[in-house]
C-alpha positions as a Python dict, from the first residue, in 0.01 Angstrom:
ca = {
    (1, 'X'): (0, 0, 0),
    (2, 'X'): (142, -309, 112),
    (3, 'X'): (-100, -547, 309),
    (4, 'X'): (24, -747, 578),
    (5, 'X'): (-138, -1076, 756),
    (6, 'X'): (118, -1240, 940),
    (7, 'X'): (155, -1367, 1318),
    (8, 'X'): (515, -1371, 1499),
    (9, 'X'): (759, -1639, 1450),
    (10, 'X'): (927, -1783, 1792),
    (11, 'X'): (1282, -1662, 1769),
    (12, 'X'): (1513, -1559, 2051),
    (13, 'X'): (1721, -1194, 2049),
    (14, 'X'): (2075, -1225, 1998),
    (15, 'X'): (2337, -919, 1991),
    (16, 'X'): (2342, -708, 1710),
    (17, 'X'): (2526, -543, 1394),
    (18, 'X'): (2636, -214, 1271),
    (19, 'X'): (3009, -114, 1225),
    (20, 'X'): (3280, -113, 1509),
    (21, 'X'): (3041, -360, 1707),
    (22, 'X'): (3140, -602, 2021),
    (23, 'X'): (2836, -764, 1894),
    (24, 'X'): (2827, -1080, 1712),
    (25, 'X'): (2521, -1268, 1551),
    (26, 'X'): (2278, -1477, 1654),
    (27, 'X'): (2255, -1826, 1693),
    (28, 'X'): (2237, -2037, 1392),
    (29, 'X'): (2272, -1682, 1181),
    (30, 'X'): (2635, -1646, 1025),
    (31, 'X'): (2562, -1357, 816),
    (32, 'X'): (2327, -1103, 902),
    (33, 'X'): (2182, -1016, 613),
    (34, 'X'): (1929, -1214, 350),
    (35, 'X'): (1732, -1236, 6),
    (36, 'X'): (1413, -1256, -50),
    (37, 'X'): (1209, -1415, -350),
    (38, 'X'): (1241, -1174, -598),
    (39, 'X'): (934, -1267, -762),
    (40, 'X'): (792, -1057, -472),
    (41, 'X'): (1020, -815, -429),
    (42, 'X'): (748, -551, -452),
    (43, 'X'): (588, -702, -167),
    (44, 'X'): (856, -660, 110),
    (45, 'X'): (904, -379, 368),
    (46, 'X'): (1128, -99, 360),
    (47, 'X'): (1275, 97, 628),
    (48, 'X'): (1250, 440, 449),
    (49, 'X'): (1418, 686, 601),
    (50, 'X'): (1305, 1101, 578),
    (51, 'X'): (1549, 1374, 454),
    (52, 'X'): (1465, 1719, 604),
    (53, 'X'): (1565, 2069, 678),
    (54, 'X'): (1636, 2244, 998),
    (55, 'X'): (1540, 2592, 1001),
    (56, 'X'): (1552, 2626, 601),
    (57, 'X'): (1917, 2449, 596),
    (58, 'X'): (2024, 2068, 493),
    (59, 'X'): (2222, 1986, 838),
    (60, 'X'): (2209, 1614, 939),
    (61, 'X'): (1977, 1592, 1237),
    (62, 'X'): (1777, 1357, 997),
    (63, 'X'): (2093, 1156, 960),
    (64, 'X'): (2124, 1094, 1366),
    (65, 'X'): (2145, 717, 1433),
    (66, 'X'): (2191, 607, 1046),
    (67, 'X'): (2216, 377, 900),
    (68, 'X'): (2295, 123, 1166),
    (69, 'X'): (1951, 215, 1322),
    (70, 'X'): (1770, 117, 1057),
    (71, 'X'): (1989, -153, 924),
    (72, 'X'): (1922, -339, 1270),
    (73, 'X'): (1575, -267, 1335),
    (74, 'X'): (1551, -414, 977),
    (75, 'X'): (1701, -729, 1083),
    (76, 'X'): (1534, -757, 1382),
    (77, 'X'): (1211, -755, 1221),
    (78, 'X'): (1259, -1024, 961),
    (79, 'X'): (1442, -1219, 1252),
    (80, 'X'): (1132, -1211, 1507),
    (81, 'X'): (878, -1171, 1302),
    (82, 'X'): (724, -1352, 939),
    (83, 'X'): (731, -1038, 790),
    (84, 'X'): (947, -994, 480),
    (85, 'X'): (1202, -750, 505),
    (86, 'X'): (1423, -547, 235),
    (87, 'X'): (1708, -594, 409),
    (88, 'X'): (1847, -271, 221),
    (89, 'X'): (1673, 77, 396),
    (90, 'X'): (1643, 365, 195),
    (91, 'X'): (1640, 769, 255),
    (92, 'X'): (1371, 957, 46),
    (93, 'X'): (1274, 1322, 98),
    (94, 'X'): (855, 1397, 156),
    (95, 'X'): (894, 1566, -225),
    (96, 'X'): (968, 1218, -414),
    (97, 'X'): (752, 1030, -608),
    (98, 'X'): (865, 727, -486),
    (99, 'X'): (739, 800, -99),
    (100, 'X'): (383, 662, -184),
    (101, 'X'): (528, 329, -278),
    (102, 'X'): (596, 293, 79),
    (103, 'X'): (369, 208, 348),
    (104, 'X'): (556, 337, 652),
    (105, 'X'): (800, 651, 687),
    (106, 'X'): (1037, 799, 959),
    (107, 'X'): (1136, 1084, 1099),
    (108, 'X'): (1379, 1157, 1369),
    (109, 'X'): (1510, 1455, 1559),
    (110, 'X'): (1206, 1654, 1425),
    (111, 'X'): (1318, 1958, 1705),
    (112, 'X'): (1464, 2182, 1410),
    (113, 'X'): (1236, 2065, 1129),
    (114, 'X'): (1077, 2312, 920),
    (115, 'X'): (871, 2179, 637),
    (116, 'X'): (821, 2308, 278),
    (117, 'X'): (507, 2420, 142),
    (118, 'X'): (501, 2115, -98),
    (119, 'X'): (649, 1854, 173),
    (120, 'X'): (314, 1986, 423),
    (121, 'X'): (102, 1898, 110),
    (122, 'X'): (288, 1538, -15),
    (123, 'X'): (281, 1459, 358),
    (124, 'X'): (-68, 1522, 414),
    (125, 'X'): (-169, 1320, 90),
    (126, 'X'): (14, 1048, 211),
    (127, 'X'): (-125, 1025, 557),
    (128, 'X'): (-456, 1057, 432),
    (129, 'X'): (-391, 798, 133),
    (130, 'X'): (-326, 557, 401),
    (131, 'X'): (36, 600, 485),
    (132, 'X'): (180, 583, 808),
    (133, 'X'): (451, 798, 1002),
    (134, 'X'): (705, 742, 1310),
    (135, 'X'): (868, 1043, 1495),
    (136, 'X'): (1108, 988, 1703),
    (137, 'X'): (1360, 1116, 1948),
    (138, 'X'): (1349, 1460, 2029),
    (139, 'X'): (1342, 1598, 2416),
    (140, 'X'): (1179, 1872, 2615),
    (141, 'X'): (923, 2143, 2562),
    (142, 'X'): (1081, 2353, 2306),
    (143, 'X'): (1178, 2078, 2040),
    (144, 'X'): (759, 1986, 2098),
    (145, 'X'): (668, 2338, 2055),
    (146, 'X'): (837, 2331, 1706),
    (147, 'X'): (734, 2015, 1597),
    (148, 'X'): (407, 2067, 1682),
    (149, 'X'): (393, 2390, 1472),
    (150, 'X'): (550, 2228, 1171),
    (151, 'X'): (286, 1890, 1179),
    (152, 'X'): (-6, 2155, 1266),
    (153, 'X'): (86, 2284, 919),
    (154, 'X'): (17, 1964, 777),
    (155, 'X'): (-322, 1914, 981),
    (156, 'X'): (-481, 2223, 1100),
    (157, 'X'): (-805, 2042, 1171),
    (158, 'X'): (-660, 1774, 1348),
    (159, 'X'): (-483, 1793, 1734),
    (160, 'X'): (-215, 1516, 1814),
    (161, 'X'): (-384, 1314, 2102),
    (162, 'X'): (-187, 1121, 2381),
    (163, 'X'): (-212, 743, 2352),
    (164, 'X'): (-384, 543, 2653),
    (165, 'X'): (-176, 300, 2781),
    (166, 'X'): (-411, 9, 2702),
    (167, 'X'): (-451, 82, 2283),
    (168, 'X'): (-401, -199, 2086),
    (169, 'X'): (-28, -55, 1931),
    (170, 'X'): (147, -81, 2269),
    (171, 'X'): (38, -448, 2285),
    (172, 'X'): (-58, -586, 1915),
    (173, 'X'): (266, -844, 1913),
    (174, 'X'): (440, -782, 2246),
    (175, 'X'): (243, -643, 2514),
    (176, 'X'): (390, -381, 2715),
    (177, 'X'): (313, -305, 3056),
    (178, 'X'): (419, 62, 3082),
    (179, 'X'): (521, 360, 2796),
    (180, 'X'): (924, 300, 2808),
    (181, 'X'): (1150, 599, 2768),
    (182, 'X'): (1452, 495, 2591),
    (183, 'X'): (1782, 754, 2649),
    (184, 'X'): (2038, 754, 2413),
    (185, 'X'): (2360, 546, 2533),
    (186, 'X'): (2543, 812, 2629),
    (187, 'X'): (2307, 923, 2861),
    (188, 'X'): (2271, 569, 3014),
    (189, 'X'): (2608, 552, 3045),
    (190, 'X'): (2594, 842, 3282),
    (191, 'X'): (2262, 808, 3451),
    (192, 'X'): (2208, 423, 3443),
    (193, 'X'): (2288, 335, 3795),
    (194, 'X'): (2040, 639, 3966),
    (195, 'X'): (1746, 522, 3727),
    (196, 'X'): (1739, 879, 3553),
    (197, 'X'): (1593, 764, 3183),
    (198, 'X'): (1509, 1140, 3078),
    (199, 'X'): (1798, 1338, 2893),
    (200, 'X'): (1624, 1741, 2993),
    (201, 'X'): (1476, 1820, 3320),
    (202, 'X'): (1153, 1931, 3123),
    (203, 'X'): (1166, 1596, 2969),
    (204, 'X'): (1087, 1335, 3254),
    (205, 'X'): (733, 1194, 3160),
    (206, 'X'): (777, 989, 2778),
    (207, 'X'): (495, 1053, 2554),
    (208, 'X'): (348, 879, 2217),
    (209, 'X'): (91, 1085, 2089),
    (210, 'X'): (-135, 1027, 1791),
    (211, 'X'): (-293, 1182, 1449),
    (212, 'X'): (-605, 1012, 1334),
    (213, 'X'): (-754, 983, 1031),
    (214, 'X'): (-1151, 1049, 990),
    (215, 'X'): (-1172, 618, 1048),
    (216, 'X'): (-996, 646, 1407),
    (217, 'X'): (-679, 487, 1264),
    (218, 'X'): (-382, 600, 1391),
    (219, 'X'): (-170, 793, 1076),
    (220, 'X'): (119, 941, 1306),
    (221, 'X'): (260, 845, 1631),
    (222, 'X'): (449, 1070, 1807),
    (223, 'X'): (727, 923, 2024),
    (224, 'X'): (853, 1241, 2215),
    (225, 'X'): (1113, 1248, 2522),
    (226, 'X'): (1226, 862, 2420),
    (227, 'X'): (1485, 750, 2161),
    (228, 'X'): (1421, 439, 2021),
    (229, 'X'): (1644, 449, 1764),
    (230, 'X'): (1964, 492, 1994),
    (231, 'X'): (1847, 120, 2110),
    (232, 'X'): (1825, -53, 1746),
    (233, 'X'): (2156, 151, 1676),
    (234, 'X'): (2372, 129, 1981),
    (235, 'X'): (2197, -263, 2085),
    (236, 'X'): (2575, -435, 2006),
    (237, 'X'): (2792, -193, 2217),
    (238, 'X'): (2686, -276, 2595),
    (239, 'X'): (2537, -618, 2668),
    (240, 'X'): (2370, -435, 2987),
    (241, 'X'): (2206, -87, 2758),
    (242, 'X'): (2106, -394, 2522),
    (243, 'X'): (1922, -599, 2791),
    (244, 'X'): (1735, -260, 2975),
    (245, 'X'): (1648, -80, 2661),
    (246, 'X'): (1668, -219, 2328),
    (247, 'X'): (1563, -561, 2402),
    (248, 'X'): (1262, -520, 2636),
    (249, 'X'): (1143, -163, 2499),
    (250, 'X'): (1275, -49, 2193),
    (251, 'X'): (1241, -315, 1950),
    (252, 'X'): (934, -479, 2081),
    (253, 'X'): (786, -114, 2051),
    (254, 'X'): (890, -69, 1743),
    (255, 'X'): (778, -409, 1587),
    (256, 'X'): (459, -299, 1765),
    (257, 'X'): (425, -2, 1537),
    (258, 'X'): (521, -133, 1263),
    (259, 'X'): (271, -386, 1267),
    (260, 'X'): (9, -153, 1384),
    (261, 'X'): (102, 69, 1047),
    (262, 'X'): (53, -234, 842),
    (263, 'X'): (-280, -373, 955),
    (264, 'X'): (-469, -73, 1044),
}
């Protein structure tokens, strides 16, 4: 596993990438992309990206938000922070050899995901080897109740616990003064003006809940009824969705996490 021991560089947020963008880049940055020094191109970190099924069937709920989600929230990191970046993410599925290369996996739209026998087993080796796991964006009770079954399958023994506001991940490079709930930018397109940031009337109250390991360290963190990845995907197409969402709450929280992952 990669080890990381870094503090944040001073840089200021610009507007972002991705295809069909109003966006443009940063100051001072004319192309937004980079190289690192190959002699340590082992020691760089990857956005990587889970491939999974929905009820038995490849559909692409794992695909929402990709790649300019991760392509961004790649950029953003080696921008802000002196973390080395791969600039290129990458998709793997839970079966591959190559997941346990990689300190730090995601997961989105988990509300249809059933796992294999063998992904419950590779994921539950790699949690417990000391790998780390984001979930994001799903909504309301019933996409919980599924997920819940399906990572319940991975750890019988252990219960998914709600973070408290004050732990260390909310606040470990930019401190945050509340849990945000981030709505997709259609929804904030709609809703923006009444303050309505929950997409399902059983959805109103954002949680992050957590798996430990045996050591108290977080090995999953659950972000349900938020979508950060619809604010490092969608940060170049409204100057006003990037300002409320993906600047103050979605990237700082997930540069918190990541950072979290990689020094816990």
């Amino acid at each position: 596993m990669l080890l990381l021991g870094v503090v944040v560089a001073s840089a200021q947020y610009g507007r972002g990438r991705g295809r069909n963008r109003q966006a443009s880049p940063p100051a001072g940055v004319e192309d937004m992309s980079w190289e690192n020094d190959p002699k340590f191109k082992n020691d760089v970190f990857t956005f990587v990206r889970i491939q999974y099924d929905s009820y038995g069937w490849r559909d692409n709920s794992w695909r929402t938000d990709y790649p300019d989600s991760d392509r961004n929230f790649s950029f953003r990191l080696q921008q802000l922070t002196s973390l080395k970046v791969n600039p290129e993410p990458i998709v793997l599925q839970l079966t591959d050899p190559e997941l346990f290369k990689h300190p730090w996996i995601y997961i989105i739209e988990p509300g249809r995901l059933i796992f294999s026998e063998e992904e419950v087993a590779n994921l539950r080796r790699y949690l417990l080897g000391g790998g780390f796991l984001m979930v994001d964006d799903f909504w309301g009770e019933d996409e919980w109740q599924n997920f819940y079954e399906q990572i319940k399958r991975v750890f019988p023994d252990r219960e998914p616990q709600e973070i408290p506001s004050d732990h260390k991940i909310f606040n470990c490079v930019f401190p945050l003064k509340s849990k945000p709930q981030i709505p997709s930018i259609h929804h904030w397109y709609t809703y923006h003006d009444s303050g309505i940031t929950w997409e399902r009337a059983d959805a109103e109250t954002p949680h992050y809940r957590a798996i430990y390991d045996d050591k108290e360290r977080i090995m999953a963190i659950i972000c349900h009824n938020t979508d950060l990845g619809d604010g490092w995907e969608r940060e170049g197409d409204n100057i006003e969705y990037f300002r409320q969402m993906s600047e103050p709450k979605a990237y700082p929280l997930g540069i918190n996490i990541v950072f979290y992952a990689m020094t816990h």
